[in-house]
C-alpha positions in Angstrom: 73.9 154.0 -19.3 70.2 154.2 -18.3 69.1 157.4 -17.0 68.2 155.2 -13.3 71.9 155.5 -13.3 72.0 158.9 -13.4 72.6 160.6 -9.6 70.6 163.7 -10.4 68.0 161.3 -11.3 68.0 159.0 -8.2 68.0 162.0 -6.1 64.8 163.6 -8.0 63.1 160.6 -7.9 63.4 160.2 -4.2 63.1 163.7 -3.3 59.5 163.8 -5.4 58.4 160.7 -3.4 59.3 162.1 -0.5 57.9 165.2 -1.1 54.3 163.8 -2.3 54.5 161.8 1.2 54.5 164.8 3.1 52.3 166.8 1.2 49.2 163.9 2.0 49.6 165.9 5.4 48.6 169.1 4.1 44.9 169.9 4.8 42.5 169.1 2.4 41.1 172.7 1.6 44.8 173.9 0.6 45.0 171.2 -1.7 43.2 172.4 -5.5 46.2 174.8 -5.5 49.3 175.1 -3.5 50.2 171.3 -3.0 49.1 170.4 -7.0 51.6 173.0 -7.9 54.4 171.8 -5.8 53.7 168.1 -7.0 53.8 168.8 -10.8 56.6 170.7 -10.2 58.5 167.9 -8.3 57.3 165.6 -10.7 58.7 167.4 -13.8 62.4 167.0 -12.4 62.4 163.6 -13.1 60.3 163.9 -15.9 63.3 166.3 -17.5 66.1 164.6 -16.6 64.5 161.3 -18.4 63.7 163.7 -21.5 67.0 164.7 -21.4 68.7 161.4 -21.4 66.7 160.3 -24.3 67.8 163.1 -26.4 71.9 162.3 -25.4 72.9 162.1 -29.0 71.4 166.1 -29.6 73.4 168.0 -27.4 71.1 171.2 -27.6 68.4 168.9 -26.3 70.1 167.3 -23.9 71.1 170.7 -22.2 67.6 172.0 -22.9 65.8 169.9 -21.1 68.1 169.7 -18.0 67.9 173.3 -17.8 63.7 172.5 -17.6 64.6 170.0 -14.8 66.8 172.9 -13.0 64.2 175.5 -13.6 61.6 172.8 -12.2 64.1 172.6 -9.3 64.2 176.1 -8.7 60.1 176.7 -8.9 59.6 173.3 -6.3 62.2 175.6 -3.9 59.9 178.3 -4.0 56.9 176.6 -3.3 58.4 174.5 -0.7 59.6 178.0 0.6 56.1 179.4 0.4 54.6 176.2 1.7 56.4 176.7 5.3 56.0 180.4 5.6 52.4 180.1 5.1 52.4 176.9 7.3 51.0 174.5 5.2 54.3 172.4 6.0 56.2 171.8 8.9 59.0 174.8 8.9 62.1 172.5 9.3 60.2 170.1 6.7 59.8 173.0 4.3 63.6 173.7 5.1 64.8 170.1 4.7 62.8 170.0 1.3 64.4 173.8 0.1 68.0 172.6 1.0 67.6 169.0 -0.4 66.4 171.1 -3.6 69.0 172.8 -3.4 71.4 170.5 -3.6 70.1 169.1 -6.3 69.5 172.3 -8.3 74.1 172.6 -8.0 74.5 168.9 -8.6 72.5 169.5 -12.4 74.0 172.6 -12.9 77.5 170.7 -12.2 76.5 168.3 -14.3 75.6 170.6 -17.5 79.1 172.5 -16.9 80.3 168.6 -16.6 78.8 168.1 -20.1 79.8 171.7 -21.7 83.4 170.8 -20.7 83.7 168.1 -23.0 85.0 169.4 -25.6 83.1 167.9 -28.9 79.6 169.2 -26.8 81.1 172.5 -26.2 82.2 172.7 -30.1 78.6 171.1 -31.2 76.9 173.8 -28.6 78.4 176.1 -30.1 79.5 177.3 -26.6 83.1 179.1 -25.3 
């Protein structure tokens, strides 16, 4: 399977261009800081999940780096968050981005329980 395949990929991927879209909207002055940080954020998810996948056959990777993409997840909600309090973005943008991150923040922590279930990960995790 290629990691394209992946759902949690395809999501992150589509979610990071969409985000980088709206974020050309932002004005240019907030720009050094606030929108840089939400883009390398976005960007890692993908960037993780691919890492991930090409570390399949070490199951302490593999978890490792998803858990980066989730905690990547997690830090793109805030800024999103922060983003539309502030008004830098659109509130129901910045709420459309926070749920859709959302989402996808359960969907890889389903899919690391998914993983952990099986039970020759579980035994090589080293994990109840």
């Amino acid at each position: 399977m290629l990691v394209t395949e992946l759902r949690i990929y395809q999501i992150a991927f589509q979610l990071r261009d969409e985000l980088h879209i709206e974020l050309n909207s932002v004005p240019h002055y907030w720009k050094i800081k606030d929108v840089e940080q939400t883009r390398e954020s976005s960007s890692s998810i993908p960037s993780n999940i691919t890492e991930s996948h090409s570390r399949r056959f070490y199951p302490k990777d593999y978890v490792h780096f998803l858990n980066m993409a989730l905690g990547s997840g997690d830090e793109t909600q805030n800024h999103v968050n922060a983003m539309g309090s502030n008004g830098l973005l659109p509130k129901d943008r910045a709420e459309y981005f926070f749920r859709r991150y959302k989402d996808l923040s359960i969907r890889i922590v389903n899919y690391i329980n998914s993983l952990r279930s099986k039970n020759s990960l579980t035994k090589q995790l080293g994990l109840p």
